[in-house]
C-alpha positions as a printed Julia matrix, in Angstrom:
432×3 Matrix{Float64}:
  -3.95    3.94  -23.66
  -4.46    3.3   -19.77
  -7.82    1.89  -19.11
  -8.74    3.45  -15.97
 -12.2     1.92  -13.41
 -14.56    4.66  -12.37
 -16.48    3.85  -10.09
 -19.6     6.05   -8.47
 -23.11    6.75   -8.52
 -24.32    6.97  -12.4
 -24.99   11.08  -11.56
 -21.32   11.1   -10.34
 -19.96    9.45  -12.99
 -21.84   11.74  -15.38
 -19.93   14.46  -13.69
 -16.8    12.79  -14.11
 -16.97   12.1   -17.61
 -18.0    15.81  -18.4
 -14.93   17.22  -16.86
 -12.85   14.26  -17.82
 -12.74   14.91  -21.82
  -9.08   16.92  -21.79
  -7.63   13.21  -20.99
  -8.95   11.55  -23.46
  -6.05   10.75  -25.72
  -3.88    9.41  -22.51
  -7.29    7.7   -20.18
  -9.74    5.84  -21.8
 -12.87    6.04  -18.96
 -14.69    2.54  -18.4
 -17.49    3.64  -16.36
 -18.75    1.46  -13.84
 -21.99    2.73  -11.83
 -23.72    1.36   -8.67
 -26.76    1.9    -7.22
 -25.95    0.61   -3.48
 -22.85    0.51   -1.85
 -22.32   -3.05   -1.27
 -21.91   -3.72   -5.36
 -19.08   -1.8    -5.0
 -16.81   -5.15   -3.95
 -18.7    -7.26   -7.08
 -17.67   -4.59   -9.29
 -14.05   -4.45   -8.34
 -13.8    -8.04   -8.76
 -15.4    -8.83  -12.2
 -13.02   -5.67  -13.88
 -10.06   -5.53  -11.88
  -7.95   -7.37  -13.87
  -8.69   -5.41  -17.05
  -7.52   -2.17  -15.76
  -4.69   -0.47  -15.32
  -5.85    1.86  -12.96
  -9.12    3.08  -10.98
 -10.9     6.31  -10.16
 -13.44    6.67   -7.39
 -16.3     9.48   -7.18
 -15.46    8.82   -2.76
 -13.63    8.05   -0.42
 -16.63    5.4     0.44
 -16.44    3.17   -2.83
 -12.48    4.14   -2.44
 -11.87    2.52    1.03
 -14.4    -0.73   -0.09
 -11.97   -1.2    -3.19
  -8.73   -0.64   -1.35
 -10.09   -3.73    1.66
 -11.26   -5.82   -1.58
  -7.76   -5.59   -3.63
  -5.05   -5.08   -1.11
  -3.03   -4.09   -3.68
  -0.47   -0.85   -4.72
  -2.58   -0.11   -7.72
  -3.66    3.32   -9.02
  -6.16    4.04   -7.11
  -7.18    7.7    -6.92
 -10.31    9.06   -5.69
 -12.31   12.28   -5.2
 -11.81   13.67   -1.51
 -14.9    14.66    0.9
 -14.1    18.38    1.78
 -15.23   21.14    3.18
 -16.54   22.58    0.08
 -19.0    19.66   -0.48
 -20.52   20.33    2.89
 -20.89   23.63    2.64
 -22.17   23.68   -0.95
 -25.1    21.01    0.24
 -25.53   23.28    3.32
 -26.25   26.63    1.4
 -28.71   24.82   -0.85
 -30.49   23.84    2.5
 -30.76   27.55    3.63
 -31.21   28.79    0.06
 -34.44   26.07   -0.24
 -36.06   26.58    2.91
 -35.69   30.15    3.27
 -34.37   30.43    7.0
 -31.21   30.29    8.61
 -30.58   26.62    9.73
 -30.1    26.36   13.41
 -29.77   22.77   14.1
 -28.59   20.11   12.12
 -27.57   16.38   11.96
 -24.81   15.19    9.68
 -23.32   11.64    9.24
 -19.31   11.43    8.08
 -16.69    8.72    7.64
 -14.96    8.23   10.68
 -11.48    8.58    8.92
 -12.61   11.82    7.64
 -14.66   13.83    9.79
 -15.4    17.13    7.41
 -18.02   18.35    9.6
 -16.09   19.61   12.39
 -13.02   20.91   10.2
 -15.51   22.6     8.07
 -17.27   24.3    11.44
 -13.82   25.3    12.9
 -13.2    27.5     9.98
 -16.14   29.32    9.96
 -16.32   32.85   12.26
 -19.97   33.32   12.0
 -22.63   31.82   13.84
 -22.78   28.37   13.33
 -25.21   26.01   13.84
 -25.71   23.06   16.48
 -24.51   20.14   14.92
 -25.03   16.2    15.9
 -22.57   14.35   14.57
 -22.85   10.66   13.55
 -19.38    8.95   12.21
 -19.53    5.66   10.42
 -17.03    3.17    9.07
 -17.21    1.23    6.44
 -19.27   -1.43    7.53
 -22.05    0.5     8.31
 -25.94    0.14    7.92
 -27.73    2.81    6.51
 -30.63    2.22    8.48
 -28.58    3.02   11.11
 -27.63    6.54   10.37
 -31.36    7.13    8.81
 -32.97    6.24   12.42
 -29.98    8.29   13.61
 -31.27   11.8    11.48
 -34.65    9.99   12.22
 -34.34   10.49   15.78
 -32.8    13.75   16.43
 -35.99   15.17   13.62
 -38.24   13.54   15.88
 -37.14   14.8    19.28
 -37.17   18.48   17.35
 -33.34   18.77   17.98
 -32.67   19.6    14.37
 -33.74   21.47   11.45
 -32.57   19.27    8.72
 -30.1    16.99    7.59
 -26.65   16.23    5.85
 -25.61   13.05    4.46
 -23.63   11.13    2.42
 -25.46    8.39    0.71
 -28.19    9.08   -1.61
 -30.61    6.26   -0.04
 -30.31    8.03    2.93
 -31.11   11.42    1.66
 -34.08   10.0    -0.07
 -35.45    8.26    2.55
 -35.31   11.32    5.12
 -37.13   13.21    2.09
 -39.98   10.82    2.2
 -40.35   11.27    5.68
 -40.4    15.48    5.02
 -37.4    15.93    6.27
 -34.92   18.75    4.51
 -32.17   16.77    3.74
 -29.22   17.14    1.32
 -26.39   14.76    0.28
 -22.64   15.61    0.6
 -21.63   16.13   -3.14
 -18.23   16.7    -5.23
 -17.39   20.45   -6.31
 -16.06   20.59   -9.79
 -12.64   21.68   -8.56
 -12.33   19.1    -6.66
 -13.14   16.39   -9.52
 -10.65   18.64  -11.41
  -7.87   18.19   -8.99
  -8.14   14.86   -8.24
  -7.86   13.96  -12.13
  -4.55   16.2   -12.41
  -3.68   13.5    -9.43
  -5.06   10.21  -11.33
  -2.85   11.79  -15.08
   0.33   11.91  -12.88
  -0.06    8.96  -10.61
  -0.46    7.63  -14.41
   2.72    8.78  -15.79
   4.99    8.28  -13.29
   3.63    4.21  -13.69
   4.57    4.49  -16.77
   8.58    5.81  -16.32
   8.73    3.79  -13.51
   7.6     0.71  -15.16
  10.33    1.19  -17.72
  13.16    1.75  -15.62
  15.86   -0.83  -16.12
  15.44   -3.86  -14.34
  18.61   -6.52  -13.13
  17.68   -9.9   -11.63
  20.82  -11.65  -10.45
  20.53  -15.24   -9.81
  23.51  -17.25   -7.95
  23.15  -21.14   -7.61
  25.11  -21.01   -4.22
  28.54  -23.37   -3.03
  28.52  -24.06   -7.15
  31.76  -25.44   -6.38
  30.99  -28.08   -3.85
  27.84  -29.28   -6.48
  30.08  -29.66   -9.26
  32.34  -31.73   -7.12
  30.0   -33.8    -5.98
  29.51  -34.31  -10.04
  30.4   -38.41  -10.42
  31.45  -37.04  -14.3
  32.23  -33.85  -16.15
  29.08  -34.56  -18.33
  26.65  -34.82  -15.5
  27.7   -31.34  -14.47
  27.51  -30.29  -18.22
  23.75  -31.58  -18.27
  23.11  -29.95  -14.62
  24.38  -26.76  -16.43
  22.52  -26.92  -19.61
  19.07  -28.13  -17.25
  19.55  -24.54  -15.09
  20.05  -22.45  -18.24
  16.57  -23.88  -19.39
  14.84  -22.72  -16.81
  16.59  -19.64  -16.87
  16.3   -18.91  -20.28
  12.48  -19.46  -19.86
  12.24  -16.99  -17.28
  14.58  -14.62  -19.68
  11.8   -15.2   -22.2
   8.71  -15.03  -19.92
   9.67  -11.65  -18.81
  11.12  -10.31  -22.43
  14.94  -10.26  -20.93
  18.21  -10.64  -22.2
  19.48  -13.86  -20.21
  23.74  -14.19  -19.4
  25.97  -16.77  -17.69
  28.27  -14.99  -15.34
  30.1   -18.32  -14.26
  30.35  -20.3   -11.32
  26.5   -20.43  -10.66
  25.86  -16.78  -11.38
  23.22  -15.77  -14.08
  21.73  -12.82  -14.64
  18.75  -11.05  -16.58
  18.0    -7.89  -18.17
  14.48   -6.25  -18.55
  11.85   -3.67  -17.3
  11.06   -2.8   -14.04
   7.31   -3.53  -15.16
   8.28   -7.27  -16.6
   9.79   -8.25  -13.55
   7.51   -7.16  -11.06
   4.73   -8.75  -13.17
   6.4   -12.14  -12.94
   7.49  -12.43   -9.7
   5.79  -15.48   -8.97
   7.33  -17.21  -12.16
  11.04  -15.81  -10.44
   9.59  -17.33   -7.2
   9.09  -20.82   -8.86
  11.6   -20.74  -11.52
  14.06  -20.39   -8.03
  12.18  -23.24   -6.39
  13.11  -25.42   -9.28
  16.44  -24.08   -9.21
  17.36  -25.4    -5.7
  15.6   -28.32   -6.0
  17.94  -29.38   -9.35
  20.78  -28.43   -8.05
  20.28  -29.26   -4.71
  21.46  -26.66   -3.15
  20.32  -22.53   -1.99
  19.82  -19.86   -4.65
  19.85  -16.63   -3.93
  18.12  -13.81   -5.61
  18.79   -9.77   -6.08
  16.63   -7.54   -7.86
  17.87   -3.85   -9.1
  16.18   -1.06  -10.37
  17.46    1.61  -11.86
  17.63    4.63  -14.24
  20.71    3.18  -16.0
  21.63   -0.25  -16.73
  24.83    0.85  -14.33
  22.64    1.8   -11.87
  20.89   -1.01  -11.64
  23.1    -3.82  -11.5
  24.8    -1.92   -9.1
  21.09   -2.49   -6.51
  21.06   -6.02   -7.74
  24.72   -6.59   -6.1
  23.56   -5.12   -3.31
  20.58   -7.08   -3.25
  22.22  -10.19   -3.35
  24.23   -9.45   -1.31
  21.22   -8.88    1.42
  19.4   -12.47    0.19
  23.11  -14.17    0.65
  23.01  -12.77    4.39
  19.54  -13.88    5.05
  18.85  -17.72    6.53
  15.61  -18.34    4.42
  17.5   -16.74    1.29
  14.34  -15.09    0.29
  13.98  -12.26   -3.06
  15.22   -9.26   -2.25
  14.7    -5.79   -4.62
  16.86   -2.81   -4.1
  15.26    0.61   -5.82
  16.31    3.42   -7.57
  15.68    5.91   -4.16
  17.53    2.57   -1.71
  14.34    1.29   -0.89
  14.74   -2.54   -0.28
  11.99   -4.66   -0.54
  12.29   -8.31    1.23
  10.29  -11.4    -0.23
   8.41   -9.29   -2.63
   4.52  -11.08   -3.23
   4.42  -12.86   -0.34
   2.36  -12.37    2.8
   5.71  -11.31    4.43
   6.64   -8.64    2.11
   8.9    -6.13    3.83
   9.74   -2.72    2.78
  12.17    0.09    4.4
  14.96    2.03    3.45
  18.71    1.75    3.79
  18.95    5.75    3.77
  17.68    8.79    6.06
  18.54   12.34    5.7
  17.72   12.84    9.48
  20.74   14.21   10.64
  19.16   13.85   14.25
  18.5    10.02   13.87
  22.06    9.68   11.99
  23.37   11.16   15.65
  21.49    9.11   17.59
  22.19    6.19   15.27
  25.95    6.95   14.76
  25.89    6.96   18.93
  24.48    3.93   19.47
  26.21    1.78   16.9
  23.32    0.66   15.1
  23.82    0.91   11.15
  20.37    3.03    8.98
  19.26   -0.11    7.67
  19.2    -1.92   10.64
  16.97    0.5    12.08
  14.89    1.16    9.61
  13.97   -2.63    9.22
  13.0    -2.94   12.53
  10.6     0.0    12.48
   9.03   -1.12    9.32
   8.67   -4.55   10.88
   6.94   -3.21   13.87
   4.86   -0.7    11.87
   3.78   -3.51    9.75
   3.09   -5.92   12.64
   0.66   -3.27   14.26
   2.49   -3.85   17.76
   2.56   -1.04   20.05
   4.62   -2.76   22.2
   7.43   -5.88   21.38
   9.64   -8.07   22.86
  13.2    -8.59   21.67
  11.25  -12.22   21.21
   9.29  -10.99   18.8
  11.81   -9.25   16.89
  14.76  -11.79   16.51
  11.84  -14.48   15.26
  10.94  -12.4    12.4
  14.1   -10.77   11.61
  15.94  -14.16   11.49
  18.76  -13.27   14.34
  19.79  -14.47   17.82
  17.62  -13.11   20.86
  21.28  -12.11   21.96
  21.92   -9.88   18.69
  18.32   -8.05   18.9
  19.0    -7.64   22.53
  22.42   -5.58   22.28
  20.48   -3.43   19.1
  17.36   -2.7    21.2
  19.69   -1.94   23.97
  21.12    0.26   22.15
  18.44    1.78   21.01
  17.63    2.58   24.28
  20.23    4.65   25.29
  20.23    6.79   22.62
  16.4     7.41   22.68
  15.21    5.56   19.78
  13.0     3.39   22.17
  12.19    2.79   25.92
  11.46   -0.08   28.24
   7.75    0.03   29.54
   7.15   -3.22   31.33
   7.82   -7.06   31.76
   6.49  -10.26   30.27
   6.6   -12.82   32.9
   5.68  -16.62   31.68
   4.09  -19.16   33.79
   7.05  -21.47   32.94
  10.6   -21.08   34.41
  13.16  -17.95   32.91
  13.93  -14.79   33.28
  10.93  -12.27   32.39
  11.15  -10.95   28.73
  11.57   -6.25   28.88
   8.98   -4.83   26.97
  10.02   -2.46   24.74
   8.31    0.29   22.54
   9.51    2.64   19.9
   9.87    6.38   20.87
């Protein structure tokens, strides 16, 4: 049984729960209610670690969580629409008994509803003030905001989404209304949280490979002053192999030469990737020497050994000789955990890009590294600087690719970098 967060208002979460009874066998439902927004961050952290997943009434207490956990989580949540506006804005008209000419609505800035809802309609509409908010906002600010524009007679009522707000306005005999879920869309976004659900599930059971290699084996055993100090070298490695083996519920096996290897689930390794992150720490340190590490994933135990070659294969190649994963779909995944975690795909089915690629020499993977980098990064604009330092090659080697890449369209040349200290200016470049 999943335990799954939800998080909302306690009239929300009533809601919820009513329409949430069909999943009961599959979701069990901790419900977790605030009255302001700000306990929303409190909440996450006091239950997080007990749940498997989390549901939000919001995209408000949604956005909050996703800042506070930073994680890839289940996190599903019911969308603002159209059809909560509207729904809010007929109970308006219905209540006062007029048609509502002017009116002031506040909406996240990721997700203005109120002008896609507008655009859609072909009657009359009304003249609507707009105030957009992130999530950092004060209240107070978008009260004074509906506040205002009541004051100055420039509307007729208001729209908003937070209850305090709506209350407040209400005290001050203004018409307002809060922004509320429609059962279909509580409905929907449920079907969304049961399959987001199972596909954790398969996926956390795929087969998992982790292959370990104690690198230039060879050259440590003959720096061995006796055959039994490379016997008790051995027998030390296997022990901290055969902990991991045990810590993630695998089936440990010597390959020879420095090459071990573990089977398990997908779920077990990525669980204990820290303990694979120390466990190779120790490694090197006892043998004195690298170790390299490839993770596969797979639907078949073929399958996946075959990504953890290939994933070795990438760590081998790299100078910091960092974790890499290789998935089921070719997604790689360099130094899973860590602040530098770095995913993109080895694969496109672009047959423009694999022209342009195929003309410019520059391999899928390649590519497709350096665009996640970027993307990652948040540059708009680079340096072939910027590039080789976190992509571990020679300014020279990034130089030719982005070169490359140039001629074949994939990205342009917009400017110069000049330093105050002697050398040639660095070419800005930026992605097309």
């Amino acid at each position: 049984m999943y335990k799954i967060g939800l998080v909302g208002l306690k009239t929300s979460i009533e809601q919820i729960v009513a329409l949430a009874d069909e999943y009961k066998h599959e979701l069990e439902f901790i419900s977790l209610p605030y009255v302001e927004i700000k306990e929303v961050e409190k909440i996450i952290e006091e239950h997080n670690f007990h749940m498997h997943a989390w549901f939000f009434s919001g995209p408000i207490p949604y956005e909050i969580a996703k800042r506070k956990l930073g994680t890839d989580k289940i996190m599903v949540y019911v969308p603002a629409t159209e059809s909560g506006l509207y729904k809010a804005f007929l109970e308006m008209v219905y209540d006062q008994g007029q048609i509502i000419e002017k009116l002031s609505i506040d909406t996240m800035t990721a997700n203005n509803i109120s002008k896609e809802a507008m655009s859609q309609l072909t009657m009359n509409i009304p003249k609507i003030y707009t105030k957009m908010f992130d999530l950092d906002v004060d209240t107070n600010e978008l009260l004074n905001f509906h506040l205002n524009l009541w004051n100055e007679e420039k509307t007729d009522g208001a729209l908003t989404c937070f209850p305090s707000v709506c209350e407040a306005l209400r005290e001050q005999g203004i018409p307002a209304y809060k922004m509320s879920m429609s059962t279909m869309e509580i409905r929907q976004s449920l079907r969304v949280l049961s399959e987001k659900v199972k596909t954790s599930y398969f996926k956390d059971t795929q087969i998992g490979v982790e292959i370990i290699e104690v690198e230039y084996f060879n050259k440590v055993a003959e720096e061995m002053k006796t055959p039994y100090n490379l016997q008790y070298l051995e027998l030390r490695l296997k022990e901290m192999l055969i902990q991991l083996g045990e810590k993630i519920n695998g089936s440990f096996s010597d390959k020879g030469n420095g090459r071990y290897m573990i089977f398990s689930s997908r779920g077990a390794i990525e669980r204990e990737i820290m303990t694979l992150e120390e466990t190779v720490q120790k490694l090197a340190f006892e043998a004195d020497t690298t170790v390299a590490v490839g993770i596969g994933f797979g639907e078949t135990a073929y399958s996946a050994e075959i990504n953890a070659f290939r994933a070795i294969q990438h760590s081998k190649a790299m100078k910091k000789r960092e974790i890499v994963i290789v998935q089921e779909d070719g997604l790689i995944v360099e130094s899973p955990g860590k602040q530098g975690e770095l995913h993109y795909s080895s694969r496109t089915q672009n047959e423009i890009l694999v022209g342009k690629l195929k003309n410019g020499n520059i391999s899928v993977k390649t590519y497709k590294k350096i665009v996640a980098l970027i993307q990652k990064m948040g540059w708009a604009d680079f340096t072939t600087k910027d590039l080789a330092t976190h992509l571990e090659m020679t300014e020279r080697n990034v130089r030719r690719i982005v070169t490359d890449m140039c001629k074949v369209d994939l990205a342009q040349c917009v400017g110069q970098e000049t330093y105050a200290t002697r050398g040639r200016p660095s070419k800005i470049y930026r992605l097309l």
